[in-house]
N, C-alpha and C positions, 0 to 999 in steps of 0.2 A: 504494500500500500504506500503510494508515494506520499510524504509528508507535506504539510501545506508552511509557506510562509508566514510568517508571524505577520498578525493585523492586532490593533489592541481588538478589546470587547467593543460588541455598540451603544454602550451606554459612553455618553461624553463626560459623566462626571467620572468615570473609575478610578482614576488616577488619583483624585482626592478624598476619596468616599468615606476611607478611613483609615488614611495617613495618618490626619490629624490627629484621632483618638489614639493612638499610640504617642504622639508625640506631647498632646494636651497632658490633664492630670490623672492620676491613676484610676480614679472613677468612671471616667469613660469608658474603659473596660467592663467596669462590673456594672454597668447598668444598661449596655447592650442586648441586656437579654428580654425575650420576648414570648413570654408566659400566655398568651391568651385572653381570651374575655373569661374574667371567675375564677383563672389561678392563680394563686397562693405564689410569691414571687419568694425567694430562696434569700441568704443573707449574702446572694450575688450583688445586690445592691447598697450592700452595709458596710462599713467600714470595715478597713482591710485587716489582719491580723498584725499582733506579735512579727517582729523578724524573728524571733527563734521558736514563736507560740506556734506546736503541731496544727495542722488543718489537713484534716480529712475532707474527699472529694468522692462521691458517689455520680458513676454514670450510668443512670435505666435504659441499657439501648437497645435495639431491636433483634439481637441476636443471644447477648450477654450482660448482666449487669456486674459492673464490677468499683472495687473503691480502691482508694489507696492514700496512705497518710502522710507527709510531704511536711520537710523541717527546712527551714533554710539555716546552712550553715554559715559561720562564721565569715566563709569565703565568699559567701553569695550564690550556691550551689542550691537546688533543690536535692534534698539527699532522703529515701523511703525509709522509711519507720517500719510499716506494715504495709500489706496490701491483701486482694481476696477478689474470686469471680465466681462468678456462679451462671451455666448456661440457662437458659430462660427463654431465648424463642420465640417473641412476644410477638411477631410478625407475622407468626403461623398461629396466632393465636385470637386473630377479629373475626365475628361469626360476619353472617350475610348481611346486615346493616352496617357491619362498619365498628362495632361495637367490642371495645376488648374484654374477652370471656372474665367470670368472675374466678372462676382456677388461674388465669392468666395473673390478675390481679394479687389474688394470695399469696401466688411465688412472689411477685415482685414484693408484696408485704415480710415476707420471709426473707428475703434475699437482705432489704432494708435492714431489719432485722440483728440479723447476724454479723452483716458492716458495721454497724451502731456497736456493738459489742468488743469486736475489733478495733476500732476506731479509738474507745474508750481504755481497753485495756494497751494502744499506743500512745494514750496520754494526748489523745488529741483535744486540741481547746474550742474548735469550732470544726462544725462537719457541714458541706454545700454539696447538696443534689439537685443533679440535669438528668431531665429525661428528653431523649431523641426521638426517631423518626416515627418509631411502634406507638408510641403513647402520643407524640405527637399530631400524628393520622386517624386516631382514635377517635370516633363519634363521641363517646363517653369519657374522653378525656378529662374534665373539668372535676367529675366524679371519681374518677382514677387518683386525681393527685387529694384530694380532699378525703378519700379515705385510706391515703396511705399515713397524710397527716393525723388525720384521728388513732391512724391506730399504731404510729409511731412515735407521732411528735413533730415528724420532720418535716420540714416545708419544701417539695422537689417543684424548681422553674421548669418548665418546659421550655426548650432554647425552640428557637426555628433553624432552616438550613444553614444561613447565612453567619449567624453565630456560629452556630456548629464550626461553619470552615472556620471561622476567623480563629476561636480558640483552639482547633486542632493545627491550624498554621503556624499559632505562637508557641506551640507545646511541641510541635515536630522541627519546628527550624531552629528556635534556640541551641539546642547542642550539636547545628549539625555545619562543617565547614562548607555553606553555600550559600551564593548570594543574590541569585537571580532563579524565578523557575516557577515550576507546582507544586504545592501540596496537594496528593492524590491522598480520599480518606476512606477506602469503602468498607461502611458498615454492613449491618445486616439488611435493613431496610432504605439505604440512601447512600450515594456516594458523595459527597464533599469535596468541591475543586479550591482553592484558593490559590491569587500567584500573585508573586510578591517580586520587586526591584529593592537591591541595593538591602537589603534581610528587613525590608518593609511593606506589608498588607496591601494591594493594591486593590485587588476586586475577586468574588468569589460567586461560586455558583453551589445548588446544591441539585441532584437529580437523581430522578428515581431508580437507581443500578444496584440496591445495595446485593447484596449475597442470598442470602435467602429469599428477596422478591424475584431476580432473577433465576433462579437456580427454579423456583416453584411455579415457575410460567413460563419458561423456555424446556428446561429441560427435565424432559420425563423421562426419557431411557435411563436403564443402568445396563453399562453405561449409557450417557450420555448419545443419541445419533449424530451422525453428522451433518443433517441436515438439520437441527436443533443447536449445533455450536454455530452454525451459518447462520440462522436466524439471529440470533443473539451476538452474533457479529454485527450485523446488518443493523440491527435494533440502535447498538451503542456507538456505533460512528454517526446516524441521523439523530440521535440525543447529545450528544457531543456539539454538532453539528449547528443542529437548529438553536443551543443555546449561546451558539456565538463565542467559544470557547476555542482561542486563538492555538494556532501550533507555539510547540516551544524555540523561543531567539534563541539562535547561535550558542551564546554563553549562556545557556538556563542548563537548570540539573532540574528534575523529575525527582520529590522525596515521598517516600511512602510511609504510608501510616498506616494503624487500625490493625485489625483481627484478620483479615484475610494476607494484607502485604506480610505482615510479620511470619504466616505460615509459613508460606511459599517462601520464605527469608529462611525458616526454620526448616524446611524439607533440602534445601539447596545448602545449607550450610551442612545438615547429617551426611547427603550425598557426596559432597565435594569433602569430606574430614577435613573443611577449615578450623583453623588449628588455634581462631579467636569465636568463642563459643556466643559470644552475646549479638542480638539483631541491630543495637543500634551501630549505624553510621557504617552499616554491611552494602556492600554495589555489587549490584545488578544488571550481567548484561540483559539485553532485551531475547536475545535466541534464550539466556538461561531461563528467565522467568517464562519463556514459549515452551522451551521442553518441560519444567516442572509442571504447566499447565496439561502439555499433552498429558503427560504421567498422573496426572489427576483425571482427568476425564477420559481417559483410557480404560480406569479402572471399575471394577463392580465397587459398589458400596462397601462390600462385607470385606474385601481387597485392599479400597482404599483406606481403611479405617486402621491398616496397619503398616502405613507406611511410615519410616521413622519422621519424625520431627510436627507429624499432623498433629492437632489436638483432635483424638478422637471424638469430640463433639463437634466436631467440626465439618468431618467428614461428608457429610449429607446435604452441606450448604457449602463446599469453598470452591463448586467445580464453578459456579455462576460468577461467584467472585474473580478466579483468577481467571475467565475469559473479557470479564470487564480491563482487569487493569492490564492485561496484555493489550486488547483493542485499545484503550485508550493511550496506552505507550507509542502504539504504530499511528494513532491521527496525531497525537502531539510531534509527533517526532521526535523519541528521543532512542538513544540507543542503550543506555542504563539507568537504572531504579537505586538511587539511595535510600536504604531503609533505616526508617527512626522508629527506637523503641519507645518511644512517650508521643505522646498527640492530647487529645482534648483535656486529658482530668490533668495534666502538668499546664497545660494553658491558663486553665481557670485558674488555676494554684497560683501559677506566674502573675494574673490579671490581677486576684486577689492582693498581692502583697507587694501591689504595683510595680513590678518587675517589665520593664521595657526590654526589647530584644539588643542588645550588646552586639559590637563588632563579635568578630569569630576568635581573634589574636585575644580579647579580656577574656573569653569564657575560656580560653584553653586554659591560661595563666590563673585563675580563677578555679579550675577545676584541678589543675596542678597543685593549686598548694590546700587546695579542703583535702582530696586525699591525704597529703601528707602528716594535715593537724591530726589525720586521726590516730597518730603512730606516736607514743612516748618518746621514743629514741629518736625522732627526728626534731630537731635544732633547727630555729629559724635565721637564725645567724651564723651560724657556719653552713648552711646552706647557700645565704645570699654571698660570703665570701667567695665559697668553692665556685660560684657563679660569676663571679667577677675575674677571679683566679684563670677558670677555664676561657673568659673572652679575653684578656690578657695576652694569655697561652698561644690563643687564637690566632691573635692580629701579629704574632711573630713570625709563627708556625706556617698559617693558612692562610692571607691575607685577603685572598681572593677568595675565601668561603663563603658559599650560595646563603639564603635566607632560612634554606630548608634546614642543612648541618649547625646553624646559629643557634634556629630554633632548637634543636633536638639538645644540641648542648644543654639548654638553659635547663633544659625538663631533666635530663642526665642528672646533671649537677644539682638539681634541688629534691630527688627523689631519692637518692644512693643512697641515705640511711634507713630507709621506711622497712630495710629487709634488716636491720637491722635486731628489731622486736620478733622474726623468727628467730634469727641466731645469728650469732655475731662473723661468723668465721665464714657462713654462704651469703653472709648477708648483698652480695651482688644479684646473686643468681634468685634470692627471695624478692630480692626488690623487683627483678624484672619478672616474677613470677605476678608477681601483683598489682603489678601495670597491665599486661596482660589480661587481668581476671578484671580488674576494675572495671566502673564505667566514669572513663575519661570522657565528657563533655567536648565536643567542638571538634575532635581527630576522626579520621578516617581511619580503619584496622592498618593500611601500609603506615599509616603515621604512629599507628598504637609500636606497630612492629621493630620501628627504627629504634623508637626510646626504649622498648622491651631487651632487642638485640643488642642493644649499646649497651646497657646496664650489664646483660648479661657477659659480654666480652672482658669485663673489667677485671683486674687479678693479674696474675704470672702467668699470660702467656695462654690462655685459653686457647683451646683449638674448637672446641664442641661448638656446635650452632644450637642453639633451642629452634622446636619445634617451629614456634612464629616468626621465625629466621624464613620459612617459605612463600611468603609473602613481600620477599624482596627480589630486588632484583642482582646478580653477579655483580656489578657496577658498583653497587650499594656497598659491597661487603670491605672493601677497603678503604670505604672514608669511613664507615663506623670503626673498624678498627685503628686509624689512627686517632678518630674521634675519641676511641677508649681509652689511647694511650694518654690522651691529654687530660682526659679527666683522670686518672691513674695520678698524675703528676700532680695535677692540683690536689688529689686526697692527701696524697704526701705532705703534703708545702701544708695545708690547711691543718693538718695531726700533729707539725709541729710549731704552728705558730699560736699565739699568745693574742689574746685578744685586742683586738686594734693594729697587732701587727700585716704586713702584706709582703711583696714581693713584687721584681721588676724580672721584664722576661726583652729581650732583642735579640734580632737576630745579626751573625756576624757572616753574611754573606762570601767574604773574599777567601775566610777559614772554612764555610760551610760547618757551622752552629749556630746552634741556640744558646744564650748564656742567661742562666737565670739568677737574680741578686735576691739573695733571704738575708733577713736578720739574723739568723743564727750567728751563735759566738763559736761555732765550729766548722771545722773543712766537714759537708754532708756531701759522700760521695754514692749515691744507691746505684750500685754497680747494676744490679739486675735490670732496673730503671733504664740507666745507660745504655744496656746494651739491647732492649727492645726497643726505645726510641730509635736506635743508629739501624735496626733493622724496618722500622718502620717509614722513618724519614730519609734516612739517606744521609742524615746529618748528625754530628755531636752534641749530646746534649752535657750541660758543662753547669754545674754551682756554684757558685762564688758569695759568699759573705758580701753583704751592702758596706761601702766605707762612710 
């Protein structure tokens, strides 16, 4: 399918629509939601929480309702407490008027329920429920949220579509390095576009593709026929189509969201044994997400429901799903899928505690040093030395070093002790163990891998590669290792200097060395040091007492 040129939307205001509310005061946010005639509006509209007060976030959506408890750290990180799902279906659940069943209604009371409990036993101080597209659609809506309140307590907004994207846009691009593109959301009952310039809201759509409306009106084989995935082809390029839902510019990325992208993130990640286990900030070529798709609607139900990485409730709704977000990938045009593991209920959380979207360079930095706080052993000042130390090091060494090896240094150099709190003596190999497993904010897995690899390489002389070593490329492997030599050096110089002490590094070109001036009151000669530098660089590395 040939891809179309970018045109904006036809609405002339888009571009402004709802800039401003991210850019005005944090309210704006929370009082874009739109509950209906007769319901009960949630404390979306109330003043924001505590920066450190937990807030629980319940989402009723047409597929699954799920919560989760959300603390902002010290760093400025949204970091989970607790969390809990529960499937629920709600979409297959409106008799012939329109009307969502009273069974339907008690799970979601139940489901409530049990969040509230959770919630409370993570110490949450305030708890905000959004209900979507199921209850949204619902004849009896008004009656639905009114007697969940009665018999909760709790007051759940019904958002509309256009909320919906906008909070799923601020909750999936927050942590993800992109700056132009789409948020793709597809729920159960509705899919969510929003696209954003420069990691700003521009305009959004919301249209009826979710998973299980699809899957329950196109597709009745098991599997699936093929003239039933043609239909449903055909259906979502003319709903795409007619709502004036631009292909993607040149420099846009495509990021996924929601219960269906994260599967299909989770079946390709089991298949491939990629060697970084978590979905967020996981790319996606566009043939990958085609053949997982085939490999889904290939199969019988009783088949699919045992393929690794599905959540077997799933199974019976995500063949609808994943022919949407393949069809919509081929009209936008893109050729990979960034998947975000957070979207709507990190949104609202974000919106809540007036959290605006950040360049990409704060959240990483930001997300670097909340991990770290959370390690006793790690020093925030001989962290920022070794930091200083290692650019130093740098401008003698490398001077011509790219933005990428800058970066990776600084993360190197402020994380090296965090493995320390497993044990002192692997503490390289723990630290990059745990970068690795982390959820670093704002990187891509190659980026998780460089600072993972780096840390690991660090020591006498390592030769092993760690597993997410395979996520690099040949090229790679020799600027991390002299990258490692240099943070090696600075560990050194940094274990034996004295608070407020530092060190000078220049290079002596016409010798071919490096000459580094310490304070020390003694000739330090670390021979082993010496002689993997001269193996790495080509050059002398030389100590000399400051005069």
């Amino acid at each position: 399918m040939p891809a179309r040129s970018f045109r904006p939307p036809r609405s002339s205001s888009w571009r402004t629509a709802w800039s401003a509310s991210v850019t005005a005061s944090p309210t704006s946010l929370r009082t874009c939601c739109s509950s209906g005639p007769g319901v009960s509006r949630s404390s979306i509209e109330g003043a924001g929480v505590t920066a450190t007060g937990p807030l629980a976030v319940i989402d009723i959506g047409s597929n699954s309702a799920r919560m989760v408890v959300l603390q902002l750290s010290p760093g400025g990180q949204l970091e989970i407490l607790a969390d809990g799902r529960l499937s629920l279906q709600l979409a297959r659940q409106l008799d012939g008027r329109g009307r969502l069943e009273n069974g339907a209604v008690a799970s979601a009371i139940s489901a409530v329920r049990d969040f509230q409990a959770i919630a409370a036993a993570a110490g949450a101080q305030r708890t905000v429920a959004v209900a979507t597209a199921a209850i949204r659609n619902a004849v009896n809506r008004d009656q639905v949220v009114a007697r969940i309140l009665a018999e909760t307590g709790l007051a759940v907004t019904v958002i509309d579509g256009d909320t919906e994207a906008r909070f799923a846009l601020l909750g999936a691009v927050y942590g993800l390095p992109v700056e132009t593109g789409f948020v793709v959301d597809v729920g159960g009952g509705s899919m969510e576009l929003a696209y954003f310039e420069a990691r700003r809201p521009m305009h959004w759509w919301t249209l009826p593709l979710g998973s299980l409306l699809t899957t329950d009106r196109f597709l009745h084989g098991d599997p699936p026929r093929t003239a039933e995935l043609a239909e449903l082809r055909d259906h979502v390029v003319r709903m795409l189509d007619n709502a004036g839902v631009p292909a993607l510019p040149d420099d846009g990325s495509i990021v996924g969201t929601g219960g269906t992208v994260r599967n299909i993130a989770k079946v390709h990640l089991r298949s491939a044994g990629h060697p970084i286990t978590r979905v967020d900030g996981y790319t996606l070529q566009r043939r990958e997400v085609r053949e997982v798709t085939n490999r889904l609607v290939s199969r019988e139900l009783a088949r699919r429901r045992s393929i690794p990485g599905l959540s077997a409730d799933r199974a019976d709704s995500i063949t609808g799903g994943a022919v949407v977000v393949t069809t919509a990938m081929e009209v936008l045009g893109t050729r990979t899928l960034v998947v975000s593991g957070h979207g709507l209920r990190e949104g609202i959380a974000l919106a809540e505690l007036g959290i605006q979207l950040p360049d990409t360079a704060t959240v990483r930095r930001s997300s670097v040093a909340s991990l770290a706080a959370h390690f006793e052993t790690w020093d925030a000042q001989r962290a920022d030395r070794r930091q200083r130390l290692v650019r130093m090091l740098l401008a003698a060494t490398e001077p011509g070093a790219d933005a990428e090896l800058l970066e990776t240094a600084e993360h190197v150099a402020t994380l090296l002790d965090i493995g320390q709190s497993v044990n002192y003596y692997d503490r390289c190999m723990h630290a990059a163990t745990i970068v690795a497993a982390a959820d670093l904010r704002g990187f891509t897995h190659r980026e998780v891998a460089l600072i993972a690899t780096t840390l690991a390489r660090l020591g006498k002389g390592r030769s092993n590669l760690p597993r997410f070593a395979r996520l690099l490329t040949r090229a790679d492997l020799p600027r991390i290792d002299r990258l490692a030599m240099i943070v090696d050096i600075a560990d050194e110089l940094d274990r034996r200097l004295l608070p407020g002490q530092f060190a000078t590094a220049r290079a002596d070109e016409r010798r071919g060395r490096i000459i580094v001036g310490t304070p020390l009151e003694y000739a330090w000669s670390p021979v082993d040091l010496m002689r993997r530098f001269r193996r790495r660089f080509g050059r002398s590395l030389v100590f000399r007492p400051s005069k």
